[in-house]
C-alpha positions as CSV (number, residue, x, y, z in Angstrom):
1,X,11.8,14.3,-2.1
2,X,15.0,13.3,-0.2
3,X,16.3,10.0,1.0
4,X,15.5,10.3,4.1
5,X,12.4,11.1,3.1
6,X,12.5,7.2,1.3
7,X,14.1,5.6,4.4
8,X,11.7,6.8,6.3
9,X,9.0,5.6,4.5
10,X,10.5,2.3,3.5
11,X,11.4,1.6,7.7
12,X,7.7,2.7,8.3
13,X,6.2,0.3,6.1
14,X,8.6,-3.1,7.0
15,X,7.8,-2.4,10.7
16,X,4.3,-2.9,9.8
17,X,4.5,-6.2,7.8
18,X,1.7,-8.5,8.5
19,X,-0.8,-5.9,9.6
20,X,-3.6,-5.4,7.7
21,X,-3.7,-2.2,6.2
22,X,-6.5,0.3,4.2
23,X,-5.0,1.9,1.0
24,X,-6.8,4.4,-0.5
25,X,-6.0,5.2,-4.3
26,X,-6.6,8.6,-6.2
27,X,-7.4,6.6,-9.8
28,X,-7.7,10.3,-11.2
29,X,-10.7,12.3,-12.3
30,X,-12.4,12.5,-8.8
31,X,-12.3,8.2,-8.3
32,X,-11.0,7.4,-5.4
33,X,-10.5,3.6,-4.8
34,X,-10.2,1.8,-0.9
35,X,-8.8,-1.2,-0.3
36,X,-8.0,-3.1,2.8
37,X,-5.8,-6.3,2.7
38,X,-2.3,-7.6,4.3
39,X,1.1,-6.0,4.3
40,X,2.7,-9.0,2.4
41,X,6.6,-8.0,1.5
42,X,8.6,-5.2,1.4
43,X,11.4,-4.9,-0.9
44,X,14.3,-1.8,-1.6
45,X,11.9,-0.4,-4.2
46,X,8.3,-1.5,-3.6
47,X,6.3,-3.2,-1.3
48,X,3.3,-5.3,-1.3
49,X,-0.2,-6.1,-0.3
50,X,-2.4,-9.0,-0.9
51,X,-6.5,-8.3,-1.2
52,X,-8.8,-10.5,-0.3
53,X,-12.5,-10.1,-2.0
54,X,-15.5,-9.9,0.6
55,X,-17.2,-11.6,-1.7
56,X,-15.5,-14.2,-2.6
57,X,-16.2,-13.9,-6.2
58,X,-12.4,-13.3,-7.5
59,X,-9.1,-15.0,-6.0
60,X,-6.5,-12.6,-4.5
61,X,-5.3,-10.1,-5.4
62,X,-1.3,-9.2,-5.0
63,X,-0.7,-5.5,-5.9
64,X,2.6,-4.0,-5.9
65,X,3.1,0.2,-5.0
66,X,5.9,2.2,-5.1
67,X,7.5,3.8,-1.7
68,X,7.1,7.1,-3.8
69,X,3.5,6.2,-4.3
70,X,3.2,7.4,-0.4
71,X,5.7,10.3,-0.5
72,X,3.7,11.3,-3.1
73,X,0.4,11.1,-1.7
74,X,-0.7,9.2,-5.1
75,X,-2.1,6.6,-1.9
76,X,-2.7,6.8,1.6
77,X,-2.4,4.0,3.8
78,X,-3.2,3.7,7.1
79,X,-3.5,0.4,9.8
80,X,-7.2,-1.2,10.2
């Protein structure tokens, strides 16, 4: 992993604040979890992404991932 690598990543991911985006987690041991919600913030380290529940049950949620998170592969995210 280089820094451009993480710049590149970093730039990807503040040009697509506001969007709503589909993360898809590997929670280990075959589970695989998929989100969708809003690009919120993106900071130097981490960025975030607010979920909404479909069913209304549970407020939001405002979770937090690492730019190494995608570099990694530990999640995918792509634009709904």
């Amino acid at each position: 992993m280089s820094n451009s690598d993480f710049c590149k990543v970093r730039e990807s991911v503040r040009s697509q604040l506001g969007n709503k985006v589909m993360i898809k987690q590997d929670r280990g041991r075959n589970r695989i979890e998929i989100q969708e919600g809003i690009l919120q913030n993106a900071y130097p380290s981490v960025f975030t992404i607010l979920i909404e529940n479909r069913r209304n049950t549970n407020p939001p949620q405002l979770l937090s991932f690492s730019y190494t998170d995608i570099i990694t592969k530990e999640i995918r995210m792509k634009l709904c």
